[in-house]
C-alpha positions in Angstrom: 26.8 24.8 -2.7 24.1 22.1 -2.5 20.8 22.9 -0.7 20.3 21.1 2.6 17.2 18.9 2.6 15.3 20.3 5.6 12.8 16.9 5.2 14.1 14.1 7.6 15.4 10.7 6.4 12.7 8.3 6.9 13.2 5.9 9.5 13.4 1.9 8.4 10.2 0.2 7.5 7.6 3.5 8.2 5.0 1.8 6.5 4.6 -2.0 8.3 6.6 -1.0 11.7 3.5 -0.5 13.9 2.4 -3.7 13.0 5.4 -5.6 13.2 6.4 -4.2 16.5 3.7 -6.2 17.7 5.7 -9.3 16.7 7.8 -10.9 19.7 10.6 -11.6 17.2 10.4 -8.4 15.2 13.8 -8.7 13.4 12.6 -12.7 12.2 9.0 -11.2 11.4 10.8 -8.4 9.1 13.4 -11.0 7.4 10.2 -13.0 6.7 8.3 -10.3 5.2 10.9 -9.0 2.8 10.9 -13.2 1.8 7.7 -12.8 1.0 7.2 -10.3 -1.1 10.2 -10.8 -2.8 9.9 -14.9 -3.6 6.3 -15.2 -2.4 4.1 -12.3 -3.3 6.2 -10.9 -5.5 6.9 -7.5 -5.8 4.4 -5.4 -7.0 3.6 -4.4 -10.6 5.3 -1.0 -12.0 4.3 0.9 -15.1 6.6 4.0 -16.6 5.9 5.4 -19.4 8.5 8.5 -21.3 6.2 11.6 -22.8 7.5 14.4 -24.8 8.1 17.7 -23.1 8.6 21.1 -24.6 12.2 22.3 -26.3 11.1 25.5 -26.4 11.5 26.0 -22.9 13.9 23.5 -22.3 11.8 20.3 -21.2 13.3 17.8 -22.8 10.6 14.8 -21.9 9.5 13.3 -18.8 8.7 10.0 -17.3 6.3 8.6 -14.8 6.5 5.5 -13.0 3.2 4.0 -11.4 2.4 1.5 -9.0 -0.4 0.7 -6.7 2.1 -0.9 -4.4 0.4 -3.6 -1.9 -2.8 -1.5 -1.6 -6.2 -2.6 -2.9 -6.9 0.8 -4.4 -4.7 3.5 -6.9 -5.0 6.5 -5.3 -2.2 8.9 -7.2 -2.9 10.6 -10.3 -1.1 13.1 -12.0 -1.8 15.5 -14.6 0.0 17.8 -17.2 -0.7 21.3 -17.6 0.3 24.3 -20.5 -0.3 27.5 -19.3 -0.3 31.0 -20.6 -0.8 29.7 -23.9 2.0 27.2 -24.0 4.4 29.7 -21.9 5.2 27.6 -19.5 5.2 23.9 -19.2 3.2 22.0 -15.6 3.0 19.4 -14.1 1.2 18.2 -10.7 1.3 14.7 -9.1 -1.5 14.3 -6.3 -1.7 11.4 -3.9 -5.5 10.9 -2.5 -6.7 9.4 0.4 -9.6 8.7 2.6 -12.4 6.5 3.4 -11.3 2.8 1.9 -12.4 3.0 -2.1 -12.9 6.5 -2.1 -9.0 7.9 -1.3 -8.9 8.7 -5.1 -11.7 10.8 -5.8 -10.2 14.3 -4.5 -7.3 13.1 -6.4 -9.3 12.2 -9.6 -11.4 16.1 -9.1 -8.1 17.7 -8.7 -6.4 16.5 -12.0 -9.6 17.2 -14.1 -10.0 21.0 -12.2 -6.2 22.5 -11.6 -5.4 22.9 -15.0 -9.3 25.0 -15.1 -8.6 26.9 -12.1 -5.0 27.8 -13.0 -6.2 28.5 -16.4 -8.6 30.7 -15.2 -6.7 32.6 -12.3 -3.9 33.1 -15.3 -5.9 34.7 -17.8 -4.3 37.4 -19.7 -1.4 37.0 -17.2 1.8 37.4 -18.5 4.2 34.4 -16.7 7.0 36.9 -15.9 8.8 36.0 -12.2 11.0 38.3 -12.2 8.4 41.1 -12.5 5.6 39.6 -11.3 6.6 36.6 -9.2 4.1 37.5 -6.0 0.9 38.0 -8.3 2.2 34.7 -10.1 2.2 33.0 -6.5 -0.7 34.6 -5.6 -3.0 33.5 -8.1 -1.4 29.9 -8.3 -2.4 30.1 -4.4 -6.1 31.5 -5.4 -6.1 28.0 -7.8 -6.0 25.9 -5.3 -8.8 27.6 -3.1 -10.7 27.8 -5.7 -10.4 24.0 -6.2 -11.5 23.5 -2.3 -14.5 25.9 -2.5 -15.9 23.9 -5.5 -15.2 20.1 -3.9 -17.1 21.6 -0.9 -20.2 23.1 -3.1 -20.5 20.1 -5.4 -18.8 17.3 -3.7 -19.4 18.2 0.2 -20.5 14.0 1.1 -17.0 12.9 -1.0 -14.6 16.1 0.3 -15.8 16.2 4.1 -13.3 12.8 5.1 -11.7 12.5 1.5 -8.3 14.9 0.4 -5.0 14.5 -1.7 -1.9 16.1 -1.0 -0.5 17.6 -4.5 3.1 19.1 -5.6 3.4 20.4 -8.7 6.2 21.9 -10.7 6.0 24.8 -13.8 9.1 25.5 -15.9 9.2 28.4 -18.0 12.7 29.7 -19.8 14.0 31.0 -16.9 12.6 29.5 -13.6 11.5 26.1 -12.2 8.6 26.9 -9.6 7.3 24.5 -7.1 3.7 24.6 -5.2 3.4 21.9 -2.6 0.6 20.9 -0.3 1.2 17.9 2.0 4.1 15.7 2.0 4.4 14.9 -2.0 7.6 16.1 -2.3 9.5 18.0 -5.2 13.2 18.2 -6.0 15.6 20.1 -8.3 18.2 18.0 -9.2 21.8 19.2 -10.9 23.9 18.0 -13.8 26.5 16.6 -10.9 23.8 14.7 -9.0 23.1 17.5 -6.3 20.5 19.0 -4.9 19.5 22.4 -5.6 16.2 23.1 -4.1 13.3 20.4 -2.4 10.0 21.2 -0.8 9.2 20.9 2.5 6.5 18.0 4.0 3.8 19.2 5.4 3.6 17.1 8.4 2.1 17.5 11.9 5.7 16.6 13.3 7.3 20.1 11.5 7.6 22.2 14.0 6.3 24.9 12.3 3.3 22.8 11.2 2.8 21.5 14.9 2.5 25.4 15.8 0.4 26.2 13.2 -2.7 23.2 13.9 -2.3 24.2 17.2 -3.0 28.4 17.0 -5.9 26.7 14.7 -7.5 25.0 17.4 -6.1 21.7 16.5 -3.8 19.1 18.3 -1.1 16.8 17.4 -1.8 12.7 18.3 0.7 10.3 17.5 2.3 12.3 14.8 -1.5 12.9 13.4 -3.8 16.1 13.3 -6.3 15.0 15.6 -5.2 11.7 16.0 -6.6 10.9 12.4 -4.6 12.5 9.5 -0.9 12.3 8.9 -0.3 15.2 7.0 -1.2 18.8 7.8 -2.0 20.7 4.6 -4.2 19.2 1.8 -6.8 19.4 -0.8 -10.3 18.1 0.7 -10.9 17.1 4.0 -13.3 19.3 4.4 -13.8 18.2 7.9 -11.0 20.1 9.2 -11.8 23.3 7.2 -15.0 25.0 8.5 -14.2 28.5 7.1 -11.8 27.3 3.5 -11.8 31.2 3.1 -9.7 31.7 6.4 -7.7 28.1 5.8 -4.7 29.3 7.9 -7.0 29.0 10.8 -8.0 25.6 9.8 -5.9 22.4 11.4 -6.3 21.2 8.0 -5.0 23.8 5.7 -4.9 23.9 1.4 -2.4 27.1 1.0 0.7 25.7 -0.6 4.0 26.7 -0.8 5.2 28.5 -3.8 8.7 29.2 -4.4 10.5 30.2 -7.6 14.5 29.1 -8.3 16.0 31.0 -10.9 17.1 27.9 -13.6 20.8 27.2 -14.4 22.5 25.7 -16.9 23.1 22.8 -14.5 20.0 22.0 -13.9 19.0 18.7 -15.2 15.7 17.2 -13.4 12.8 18.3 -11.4 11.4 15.1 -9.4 7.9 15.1 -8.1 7.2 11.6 -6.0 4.1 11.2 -3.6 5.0 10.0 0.2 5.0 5.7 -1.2 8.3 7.0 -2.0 9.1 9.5 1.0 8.1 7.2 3.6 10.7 4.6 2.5 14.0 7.0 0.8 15.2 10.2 1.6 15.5 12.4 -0.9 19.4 11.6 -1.2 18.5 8.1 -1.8 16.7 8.7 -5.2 19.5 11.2 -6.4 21.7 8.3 -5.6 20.5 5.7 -7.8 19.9 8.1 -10.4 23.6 8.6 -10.2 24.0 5.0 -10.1 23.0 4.8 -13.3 24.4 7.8 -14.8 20.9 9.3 -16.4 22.4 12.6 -17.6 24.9 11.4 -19.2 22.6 9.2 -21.9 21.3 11.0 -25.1 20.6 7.9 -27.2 16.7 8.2 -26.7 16.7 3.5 -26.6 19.4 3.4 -24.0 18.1 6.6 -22.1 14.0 4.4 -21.4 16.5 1.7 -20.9 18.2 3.8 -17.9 15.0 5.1 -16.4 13.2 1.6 -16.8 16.4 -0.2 -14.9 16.1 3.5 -12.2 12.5 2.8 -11.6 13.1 -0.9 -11.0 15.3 0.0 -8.6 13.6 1.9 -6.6 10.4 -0.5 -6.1 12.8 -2.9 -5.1 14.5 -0.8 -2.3 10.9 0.9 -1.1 8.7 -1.9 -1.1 11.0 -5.0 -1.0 13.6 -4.0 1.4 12.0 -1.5 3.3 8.2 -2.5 3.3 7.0 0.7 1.7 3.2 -1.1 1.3 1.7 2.6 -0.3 1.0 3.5 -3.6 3.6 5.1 -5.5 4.1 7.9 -8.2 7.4 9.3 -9.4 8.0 11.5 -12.3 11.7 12.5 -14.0 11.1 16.1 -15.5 14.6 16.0 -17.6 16.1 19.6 -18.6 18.0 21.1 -21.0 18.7 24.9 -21.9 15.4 26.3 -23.6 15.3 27.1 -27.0 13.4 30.6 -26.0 15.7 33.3 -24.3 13.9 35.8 -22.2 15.8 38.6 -20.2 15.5 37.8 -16.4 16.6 39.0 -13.1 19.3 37.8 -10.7 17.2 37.1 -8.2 17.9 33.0 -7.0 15.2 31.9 -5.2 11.8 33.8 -4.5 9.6 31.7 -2.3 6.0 33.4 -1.1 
């Protein structure tokens, strides 16, 4: 049974349609933008690099494709993380943003600090979900406060109208666990191209969200919190978080999601992708041109860069050539296989705290 994406499709052309709209020709104003980037402009640069992953627990390498899109900053950064000594295999992509040139330094804090935190709140801590999945979530929860208390004691100037959003995925031998805050997005892709598990965007427009900013003593403008940001959880924006301590009662909250999905041997990719991507393809979009291309099928290392260097092409060209994504953009492929290491698990599917 494939898991229904509770995240709606984008509509055409998020990123450029307020500005377009303005157009009196708006279909001849789009038809000439797409011209321009594509035989003008150009599209914009794209960098993906392959990395190894970790056998042991069935990461079998990952691949991260870059771009700073049409924007005069890059603001995504993403970091890799090996927890309880080597036990489990992370990974976190965070998308920053802000005041104009300094979007990228909550970002830049959180990649140097989550590994720490997490580090620290997992001392001694045996990664067991099955057992222990709650503490697990709780203390990959604590991480994250932890990361807002100390932007607001050292940073308070750069983290009072600066934050990131950040999704971030940890495989161990017998789960794939997701934390998301904002509306980076993470899915869990299977050997047959379908989709086992995504996150949900945290966006004022969620009904749930909506609710939540609301009980907070926020308000919902135009599809922003307070008119300003267009996201309802992140790291950062201190701003909107008076008491960090008591964040559900802030509009701006930094408690993630955590859920756990109990691995099978069909599972194939884990895709982490900040919103340059989600504003422009749904989450069915990507799995398609994976598909397209037939990734899981390739095990010659040449021809399997070749693949993700023809997927990633791809994909610029549909979000920022034909649908006039203008954002940065970050994707990573986390490609699995069965781990090496065989630890005795529950039955339990899916866990989410």
């Amino acid at each position: 049974m494939t898991f229904v994406d509770p995240n709606p499709d984008p509509p055409p052309l998020v990123e450029e349609i307020g500005v377009f709209r303005s157009s009196c020709c708006l279909n001849l104003t789009l038809q000439r933008e797409r011209f321009r980037r594509k035989y003008r402009e150009g599209l914009p640069k794209h960098e993906f690099q392959v990395y190894e992953g970790d056998d042991g627990l069935g990461v079998q390498s990952y691949a991260v494709m870059e771009s700073q899109g049409y924007r005069p900053y890059m603001e995504d950064r993403h970091v890799r993380m090996n927890l309880c000594e080597s036990s489990v295999f992370g990974l976190a992509v965070l998308d920053g943003h802000g005041i104009e040139g300094e979007g990228h330094l909550v970002a830049e804090f959180g990649k140097i600090n989550l590994p720490k935190f997490l580090e620290d709140r997992l001392a001694g801590e045996e990664w067991d979900v099955a057992a222990h999945g709650k503490q697990l979530a709780l203390k990959i929860d604590g991480a994250f406060t932890d990361l807002d208390l100390r932007i607001q004691s050292e940073y308070p100037a750069v983290g009072e109208n600066n934050g990131a959003t950040c999704v971030a995925s940890f495989v161990d031998t017998g789960y794939v666990t997701f934390s998301n805050i904002g509306d980076s997005r993470g899915l869990l892709v299977t050997e047959s191209y379908g989709l086992d598990f995504v996150t949900l965007d945290h966006k004022p427009n969620v009904p749930s969200e909506h609710h939540r900013v609301h009980i907070a003593g926020g308000y919902v403008d135009d599809f922003r919190v307070n008119g300003d940001l267009a996201v309802s959880r992140t790291l950062g924006d201190l701003a909107y978080k008076k008491n960090i301590q008591h964040r559900k009662k802030c509009p701006i909250s930094n408690e993630p999601d955590i859920t756990f999905v109990r691995r099978k041997s069909n599972h194939r990719c884990v895709v982490l992708a900040t919103d340059g991507i989600w504003d422009a393809l749904s989450s069915a979009d990507i799995i398609a041109v994976i598909q397209k291309h037939d990734l899981f099928a390739q095990t010659i290392e040449a021809k399997y860069k070749q693949k993700l260097a023809a997927i990633y092409s791809e994909i610029m060209k549909i979000a920022t050539g034909q649908r006039l994504s203008s954002d940065n953009i970050t994707i990573v492929f986390i490609l699995l296989g069965p781990p090496h290491k065989h630890v005795a698990h529950s039955e339990k599917v899916v866990t989410t705290v």
